[in-house]
N, CA, C and O of each residue as an XYZ file, in Angstrom:
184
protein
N       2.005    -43.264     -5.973
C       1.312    -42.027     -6.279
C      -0.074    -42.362     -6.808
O      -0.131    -43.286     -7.619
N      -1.128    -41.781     -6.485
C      -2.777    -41.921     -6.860
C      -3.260    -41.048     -8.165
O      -3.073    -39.831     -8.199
N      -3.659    -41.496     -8.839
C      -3.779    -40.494    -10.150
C      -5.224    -40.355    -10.543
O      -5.909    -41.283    -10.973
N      -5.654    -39.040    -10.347
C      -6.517    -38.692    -10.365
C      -7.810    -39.654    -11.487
O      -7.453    -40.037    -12.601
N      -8.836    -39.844    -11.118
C     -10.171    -40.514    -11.982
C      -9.792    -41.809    -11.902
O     -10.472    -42.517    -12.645
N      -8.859    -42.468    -11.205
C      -8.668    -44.041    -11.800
C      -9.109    -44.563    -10.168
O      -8.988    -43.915     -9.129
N      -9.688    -46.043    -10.364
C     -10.244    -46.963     -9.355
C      -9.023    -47.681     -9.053
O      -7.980    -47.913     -9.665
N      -9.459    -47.939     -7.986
C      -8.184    -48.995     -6.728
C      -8.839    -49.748     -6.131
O      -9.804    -49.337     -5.486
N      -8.480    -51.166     -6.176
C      -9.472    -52.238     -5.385
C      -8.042    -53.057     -4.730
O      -6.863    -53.188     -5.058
N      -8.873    -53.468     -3.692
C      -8.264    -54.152     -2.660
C      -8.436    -55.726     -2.893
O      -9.564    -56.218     -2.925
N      -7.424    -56.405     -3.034
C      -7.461    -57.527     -3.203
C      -7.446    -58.664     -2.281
O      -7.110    -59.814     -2.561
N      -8.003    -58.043     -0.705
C      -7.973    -58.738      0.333
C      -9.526    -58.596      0.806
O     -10.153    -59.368      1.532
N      -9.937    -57.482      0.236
C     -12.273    -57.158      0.955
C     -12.363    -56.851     -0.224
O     -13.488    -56.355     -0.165
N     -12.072    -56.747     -1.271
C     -12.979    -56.246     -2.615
C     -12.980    -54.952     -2.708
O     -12.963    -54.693     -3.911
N     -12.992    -53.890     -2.024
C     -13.137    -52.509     -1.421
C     -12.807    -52.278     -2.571
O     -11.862    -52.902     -3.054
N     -13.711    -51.024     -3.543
C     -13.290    -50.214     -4.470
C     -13.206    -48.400     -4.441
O     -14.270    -47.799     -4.293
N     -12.244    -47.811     -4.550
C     -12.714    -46.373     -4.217
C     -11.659    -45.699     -5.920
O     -10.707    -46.100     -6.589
N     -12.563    -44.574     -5.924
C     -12.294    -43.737     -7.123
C     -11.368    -42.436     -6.454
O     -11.827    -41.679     -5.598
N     -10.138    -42.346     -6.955
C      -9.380    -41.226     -6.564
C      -9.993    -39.757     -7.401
O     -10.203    -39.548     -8.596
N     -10.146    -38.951     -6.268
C     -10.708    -37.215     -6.281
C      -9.956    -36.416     -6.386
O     -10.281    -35.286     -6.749
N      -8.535    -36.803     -6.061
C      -8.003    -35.948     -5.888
C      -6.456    -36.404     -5.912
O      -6.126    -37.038     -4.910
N      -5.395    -36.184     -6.926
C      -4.098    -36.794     -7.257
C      -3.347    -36.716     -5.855
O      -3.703    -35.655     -5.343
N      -2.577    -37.297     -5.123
C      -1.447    -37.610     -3.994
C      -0.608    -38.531     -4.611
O      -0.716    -39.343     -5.529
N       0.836    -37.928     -3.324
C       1.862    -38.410     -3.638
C       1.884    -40.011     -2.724
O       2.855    -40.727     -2.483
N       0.661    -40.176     -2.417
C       0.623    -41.377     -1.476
C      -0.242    -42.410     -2.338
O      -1.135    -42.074     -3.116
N       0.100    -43.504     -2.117
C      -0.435    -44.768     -2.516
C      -2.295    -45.205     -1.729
O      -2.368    -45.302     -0.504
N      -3.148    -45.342     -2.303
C      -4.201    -45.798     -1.396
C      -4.199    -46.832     -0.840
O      -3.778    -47.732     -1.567
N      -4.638    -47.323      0.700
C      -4.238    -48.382      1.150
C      -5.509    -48.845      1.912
O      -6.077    -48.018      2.626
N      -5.954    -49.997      1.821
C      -6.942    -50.969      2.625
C      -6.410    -52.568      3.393
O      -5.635    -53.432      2.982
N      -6.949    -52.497      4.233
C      -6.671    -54.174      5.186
C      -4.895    -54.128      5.409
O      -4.188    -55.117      5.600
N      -4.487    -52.857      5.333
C      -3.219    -52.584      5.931
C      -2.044    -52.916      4.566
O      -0.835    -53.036      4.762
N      -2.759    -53.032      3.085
C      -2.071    -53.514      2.465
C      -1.998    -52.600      1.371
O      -2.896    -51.770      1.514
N      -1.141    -52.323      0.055
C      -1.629    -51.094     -0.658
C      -2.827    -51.480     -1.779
O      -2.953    -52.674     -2.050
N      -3.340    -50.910     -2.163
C      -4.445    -51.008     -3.024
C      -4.153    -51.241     -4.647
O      -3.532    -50.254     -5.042
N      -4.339    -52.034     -5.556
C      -3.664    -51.880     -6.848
C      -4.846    -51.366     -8.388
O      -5.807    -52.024     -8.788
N      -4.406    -50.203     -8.887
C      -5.302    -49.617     -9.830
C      -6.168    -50.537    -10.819
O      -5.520    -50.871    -11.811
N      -7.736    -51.119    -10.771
C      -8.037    -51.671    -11.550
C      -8.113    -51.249    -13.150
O      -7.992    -50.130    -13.650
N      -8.333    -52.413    -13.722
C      -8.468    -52.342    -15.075
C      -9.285    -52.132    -16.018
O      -9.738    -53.272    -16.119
N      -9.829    -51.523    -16.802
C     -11.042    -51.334    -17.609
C     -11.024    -52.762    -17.602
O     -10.121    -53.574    -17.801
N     -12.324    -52.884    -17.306
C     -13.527    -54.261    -18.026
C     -13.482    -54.100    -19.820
O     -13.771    -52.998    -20.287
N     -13.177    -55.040    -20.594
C     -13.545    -55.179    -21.863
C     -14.970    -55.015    -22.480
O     -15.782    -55.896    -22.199
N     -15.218    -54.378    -22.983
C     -16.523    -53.975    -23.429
C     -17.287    -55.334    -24.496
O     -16.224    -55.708    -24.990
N     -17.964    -55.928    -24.907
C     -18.320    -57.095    -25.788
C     -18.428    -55.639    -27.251
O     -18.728    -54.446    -27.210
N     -18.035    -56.519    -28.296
C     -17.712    -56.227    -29.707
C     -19.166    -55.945    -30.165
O     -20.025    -56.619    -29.597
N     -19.445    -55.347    -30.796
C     -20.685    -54.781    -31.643
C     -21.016    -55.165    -32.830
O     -21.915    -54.726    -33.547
N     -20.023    -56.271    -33.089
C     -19.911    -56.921    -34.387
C     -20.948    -58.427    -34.146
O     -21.086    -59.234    -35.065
């Protein structure tokens, strides 16, 4: 299932796309499924 505002990158071309719109389907690139990336860590302010 695709959940709305979160990124999916392909771990076979790099391909990144932002879901618009929630489905009951998985996003899929290079025939493979796509897996939800992760926030990047921000550096500390300290």
């Amino acid at each position: 299932m695709s959940q709305l505002g979160k990124r999916y990158e392909c771990k076979e071309c790099g391909t990144i796309v932002l879901c618009t719109k929630a489905s009951d389907c998985d996003p899929s690139c290079c025939d493979k499924g796509m897996e939800v990336q992760q926030p990047k860590k921000k550096p500390s302010s300290d």
